[in-house]
N, C-alpha and C positions, 0 to 999 in steps of 0.2 A: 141935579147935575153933578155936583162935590160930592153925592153918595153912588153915583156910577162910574166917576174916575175911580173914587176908594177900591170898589169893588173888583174892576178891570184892573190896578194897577194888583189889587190879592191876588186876582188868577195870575196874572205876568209871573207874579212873584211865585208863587207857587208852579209853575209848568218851568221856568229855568232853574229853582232850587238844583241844585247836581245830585242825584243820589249816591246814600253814605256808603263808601267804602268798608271791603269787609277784610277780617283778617284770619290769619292760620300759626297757632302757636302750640307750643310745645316744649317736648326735652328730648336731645339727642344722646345717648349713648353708645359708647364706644371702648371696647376693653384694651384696645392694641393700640392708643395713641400715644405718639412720640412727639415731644417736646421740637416746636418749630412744624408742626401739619395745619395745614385749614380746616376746617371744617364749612361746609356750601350745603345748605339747604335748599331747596329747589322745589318751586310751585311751579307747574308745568300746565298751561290753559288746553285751550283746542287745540293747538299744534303744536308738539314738540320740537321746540330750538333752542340750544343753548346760548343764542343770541339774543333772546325774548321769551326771560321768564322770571318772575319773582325769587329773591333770594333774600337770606339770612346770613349772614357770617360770622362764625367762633372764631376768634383768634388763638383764644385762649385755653382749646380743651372742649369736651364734650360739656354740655349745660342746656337751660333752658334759649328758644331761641322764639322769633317772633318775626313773620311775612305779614306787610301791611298795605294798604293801597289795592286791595285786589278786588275786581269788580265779582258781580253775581255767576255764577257758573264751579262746571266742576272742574278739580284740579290732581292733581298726581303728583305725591310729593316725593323726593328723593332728598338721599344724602349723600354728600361725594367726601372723601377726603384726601385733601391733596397737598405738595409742597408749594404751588401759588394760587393766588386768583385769575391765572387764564381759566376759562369756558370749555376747557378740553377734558377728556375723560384718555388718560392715555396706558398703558401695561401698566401695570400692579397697581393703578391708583381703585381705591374703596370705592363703588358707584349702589347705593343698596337702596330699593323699592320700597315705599312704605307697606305693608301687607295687609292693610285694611282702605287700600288707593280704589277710588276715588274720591275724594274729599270735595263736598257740595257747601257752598256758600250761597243763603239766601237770601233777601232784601238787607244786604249789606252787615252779614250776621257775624261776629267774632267766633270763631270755632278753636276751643282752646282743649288740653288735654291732649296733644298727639304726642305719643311715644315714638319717636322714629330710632330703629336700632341698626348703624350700620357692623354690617359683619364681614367675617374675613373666609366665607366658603369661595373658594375658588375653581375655575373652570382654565382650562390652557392650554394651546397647540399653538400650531403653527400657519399660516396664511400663505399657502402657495399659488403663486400668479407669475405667468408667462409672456402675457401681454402685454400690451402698449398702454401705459394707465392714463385714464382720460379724467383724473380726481383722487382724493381720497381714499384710501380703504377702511370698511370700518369692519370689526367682527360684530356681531352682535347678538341678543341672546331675547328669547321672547318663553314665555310662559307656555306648556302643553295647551291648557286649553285657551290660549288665545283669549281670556276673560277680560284685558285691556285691549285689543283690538290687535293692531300693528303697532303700541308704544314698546317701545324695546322693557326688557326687566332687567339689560346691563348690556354696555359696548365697552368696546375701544376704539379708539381713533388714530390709524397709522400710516405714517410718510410712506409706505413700502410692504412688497409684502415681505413676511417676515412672522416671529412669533407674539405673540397677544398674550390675554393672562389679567381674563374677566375677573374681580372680588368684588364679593359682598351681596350672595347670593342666598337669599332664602332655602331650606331645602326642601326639595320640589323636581319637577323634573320639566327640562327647557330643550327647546329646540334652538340648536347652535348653526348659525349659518356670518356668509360673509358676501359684501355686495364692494362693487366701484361706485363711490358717492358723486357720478360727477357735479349734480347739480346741488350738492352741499348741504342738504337736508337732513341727514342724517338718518332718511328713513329709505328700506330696500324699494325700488321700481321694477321688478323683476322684468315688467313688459319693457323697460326701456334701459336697465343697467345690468352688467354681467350680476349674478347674483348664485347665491348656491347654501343648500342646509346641509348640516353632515346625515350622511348614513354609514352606519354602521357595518364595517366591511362584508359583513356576511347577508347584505338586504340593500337592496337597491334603492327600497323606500327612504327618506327622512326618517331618521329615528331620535326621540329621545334623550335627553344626558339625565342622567340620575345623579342628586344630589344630595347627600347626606350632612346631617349635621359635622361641621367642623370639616370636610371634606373639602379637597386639593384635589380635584380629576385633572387628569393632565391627558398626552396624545391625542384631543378632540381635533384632527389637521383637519382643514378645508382645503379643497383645493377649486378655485374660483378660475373661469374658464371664459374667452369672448362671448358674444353670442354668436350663432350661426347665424346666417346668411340669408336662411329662407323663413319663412314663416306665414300661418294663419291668422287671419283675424276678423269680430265679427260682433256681434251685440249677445249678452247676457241679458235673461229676459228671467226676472224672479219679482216676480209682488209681494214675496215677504221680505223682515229684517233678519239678514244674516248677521247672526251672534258668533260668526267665525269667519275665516276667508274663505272669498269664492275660491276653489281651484277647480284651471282645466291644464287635463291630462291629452297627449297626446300619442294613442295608444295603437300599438300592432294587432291586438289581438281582444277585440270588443268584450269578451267574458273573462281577460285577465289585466285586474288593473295592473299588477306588477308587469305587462310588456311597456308601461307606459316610458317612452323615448324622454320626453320632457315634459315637465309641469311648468305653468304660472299659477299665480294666482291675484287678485283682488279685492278689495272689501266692501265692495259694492256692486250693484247690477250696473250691465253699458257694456263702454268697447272693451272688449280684451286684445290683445297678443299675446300667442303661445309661439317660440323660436322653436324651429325644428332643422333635421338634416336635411338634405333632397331623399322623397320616398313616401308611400304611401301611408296616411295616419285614420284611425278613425279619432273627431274630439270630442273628448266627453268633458264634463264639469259637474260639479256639485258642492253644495253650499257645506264646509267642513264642520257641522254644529257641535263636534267634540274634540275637534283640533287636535287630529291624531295621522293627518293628510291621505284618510286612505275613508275612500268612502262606504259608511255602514246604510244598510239597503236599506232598513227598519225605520230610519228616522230624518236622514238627508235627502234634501231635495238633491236628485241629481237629473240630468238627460243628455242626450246624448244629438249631436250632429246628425240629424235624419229623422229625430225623436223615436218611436218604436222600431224603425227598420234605418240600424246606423248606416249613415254613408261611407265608404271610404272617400279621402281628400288627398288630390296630389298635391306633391308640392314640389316645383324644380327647383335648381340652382340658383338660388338670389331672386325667387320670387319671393312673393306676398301674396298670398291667396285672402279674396276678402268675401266678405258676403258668408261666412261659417255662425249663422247663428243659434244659437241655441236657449230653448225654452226649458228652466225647471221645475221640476214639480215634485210633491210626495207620490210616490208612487204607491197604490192601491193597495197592492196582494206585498210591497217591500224588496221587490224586486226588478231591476231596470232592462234585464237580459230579455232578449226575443222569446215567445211562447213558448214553453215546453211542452212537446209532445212522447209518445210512447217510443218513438225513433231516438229522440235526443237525450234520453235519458234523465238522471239527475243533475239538477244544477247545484253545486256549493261553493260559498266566495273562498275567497284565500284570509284568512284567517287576520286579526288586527286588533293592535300592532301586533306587525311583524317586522324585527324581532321583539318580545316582550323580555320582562324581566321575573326571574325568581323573586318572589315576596310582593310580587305588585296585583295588580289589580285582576289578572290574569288577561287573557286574549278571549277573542269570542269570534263563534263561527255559525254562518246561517248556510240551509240551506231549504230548497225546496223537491216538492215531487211531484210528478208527472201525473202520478195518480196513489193514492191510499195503499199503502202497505209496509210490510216490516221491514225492519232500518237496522243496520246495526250502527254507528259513526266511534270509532279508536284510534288512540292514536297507536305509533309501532314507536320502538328505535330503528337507525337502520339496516342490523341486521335484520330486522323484522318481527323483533318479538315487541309482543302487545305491552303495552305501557298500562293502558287504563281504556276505560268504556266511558266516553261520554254522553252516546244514547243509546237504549233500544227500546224496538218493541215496533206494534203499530203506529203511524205515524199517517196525519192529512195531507191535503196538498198544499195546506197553509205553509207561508213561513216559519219554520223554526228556528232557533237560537239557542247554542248550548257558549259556556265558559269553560276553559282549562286555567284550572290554576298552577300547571305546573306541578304536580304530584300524580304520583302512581296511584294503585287499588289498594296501597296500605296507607293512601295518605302522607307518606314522605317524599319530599322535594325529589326533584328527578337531577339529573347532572343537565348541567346548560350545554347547547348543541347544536342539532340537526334532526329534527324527527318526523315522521310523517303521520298524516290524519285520512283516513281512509273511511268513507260511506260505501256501505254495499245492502243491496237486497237481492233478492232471488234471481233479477233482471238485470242488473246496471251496478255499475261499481266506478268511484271516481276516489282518486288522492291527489294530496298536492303534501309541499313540502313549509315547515313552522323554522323559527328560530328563535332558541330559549338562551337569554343570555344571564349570566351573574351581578351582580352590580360591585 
């Protein structure tokens, strides 16, 4: 009897034991601190609040620092530096990402060795808004390929609109946008809050900020708008894990993304809302697997409202149109556009990103053919002289894919612009127009 209480009273003891707490430690570095700044270290769990998160605090100068109490899970560390301990990130204060995020704690395991370096690359404009604010404004700045999800990589947080002036930004290259926080979270609701990413005035698309070392980009303005009035909405149907955001587009003209009137997007399969004007849309979506908001055919699941044969969808004045669902998938042959026949000629997307930049990664363009034969695909300036050849010859009806890096037939960078890309065979000829920027 005395050796089965023993033994019941070991398991008790053992099944309430608490399990050990793990911790995240390290050294912060900082080359611009001024005598009288904080320094906030910040573990960041499943959801990002700066109302609930693990912290460290320097008083006294950059140094070693120590996050303790922190259960099993991953974490995202950051480093703010500010002139108090409010929880706010506001203009010119330091907000910098750890670069090797996300930081994994195992059965209660001390994780020691982190270098966190905050830096002084900054990003800056202006926040224009018109409307009736229903919250907060926050600017905020997310990483190209979206490889943390929707955690920001640097905000600010402001009474009004007005101007911002992100630091402490890796360099890299980030998508800069601005949302109404009404519900205080800190993160964009696009389907439920005004919200808006910059593009670059010469592309309609979200583009890019390029970031260079040591670099102050400044004029990055937003200009944040209500939402309209009317709108679609309906289920997203994907059985894979999206490593990007979902976006759907809502588009006038089904073979060119760039008609698309408005985007949303979210990071998971379900409902959506896409806001639109009163007027006919067809909606497409696809799973953005390289965080560049323009869908490559090759590799994103994408589909379209009707699936192979798009529908158009009205939409009046201060409706909601609901029941718009849509199934994604990889598409086969890389291609989402209706069958190509010997009438329709060739199909080629519009080029992406667009605009890209001199010295990066260059732009890539697919396209296919109706049936087997010779190609030429160049671009022009616009007066029309030929730039460069980026294909010829016989060619399948397979998907192809070529890159422009941005250089002529000698290999020298071309001037940033306006230029055009033109496929032609003996049959069929198509161009669209690129945009080469500087950094």
């Amino acid at each position: 009897m005395k050796r089965n209480l023993f033994i019941t009273m070991l398991l008790l003891f053992v099944y309430v034991a608490p399990l050990r707490a793990g911790s995240i430690s390290g050294t912060v570095t900082y080359d611009d601190y001024q005598f009288g700044q904080v320094i906030i270290v910040m573990a960041f769990g499943d959801e990002f609040s700066l109302d609930n998160v693990g912290t460290a605090v320097l008083f006294l100068g950059p140094g070693d620092f120590s996050i303790t109490d922190l259960a099993d899970g991953e974490y995202q560390l950051a480093v703010a530096v500010k002139t108090s301990l409010e929880m706010t990130i506001v203009p010119g204060e330091v907000f910098s990402m750890y670069d090797d995020n996300p930081v994994a704690i195992e059965n209660g395991q001390d994780v020691a060795g982190i270098n966190l370096v905050a830096r002084s690359e900054t990003i800056q404009g202006t926040v224009i808004y018109e409307g009736d604010s229903s919250g907060s404004i926050v600017a905020v700045a997310f990483n190209q390929d979206f490889s943390q999800g929707l955690f920001p990589s640097n905000l600010n947080q402001l009474d009004a609109p007005g101007a911002y002036q992100m630091v402490g930004f890796s360099p890299g290259s980030y998508y800069i946008g601005a949302f109404m926080d009404a519900n205080g979270n800190l993160l964009p609701e696009p389907m439920e809050e005004p919200f808006t990413i910059y593009a670059h005035p010469d592309s309609l698309m979200p583009s890019p900020v390029p970031v260079d070392e040591g670099a102050v980009v400044e004029g990055i303005d937003l200009l944040l708008e209500d939402l309209p009035l009317s709108s679609a909405t309906g289920t997203i149907v994907w059985e894979g894990e999206p490593t990007g955001p979902i976006v759907i587009a809502a588009m006038t003209n089904p073979e060119e993304f760039s008609s698309a009137q408005r985007l949303s997007f979210t990071l998971e399969s379900g409902e959506y809302r896409v806001w639109v004007e009163p007027g006919l849309y067809y909606i497409f979506a696809f799973v953005d697997l390289n965080g560049n908001f323009f869908p490559d055919i090759t590799v994103d699941a994408t589909g379209f409202y009707g699936a192979s044969d798009p529908q158009l969808v009205a939409v009046s004045e201060g409706e909601t149109v609901t029941g718009i669902d849509i199934s994604l998938a990889i598409q086969p042959n890389g291609i989402e556009s209706p069958e190509l026949t010997s009438e329709t000629g060739i199909f080629i997307t519009q080029n992406h990103p667009n605009p890209f930049f001199v010295g990066s990664n260059g732009t890539v363009i697919s396209y296919i053919l109706p049936k087997s034969t010779v190609i030429d695909l160049s671009v022009y300036d616009v007066s029309g002289r030929r730039i460069v050849t980026l294909d010829h010859g016989w060619r399948p009806t397979t998907t192809q894919t070529v890159r422009w890096d941005g250089q002529d037939e000698r290999g020298e960078s071309v001037a940033d612009g306006v230029y055009l890309y033109q496929i032609k065979s003996s049959e069929w000829s198509r161009a669209r127009r690129l945009v080469l920027l500087k950094k």
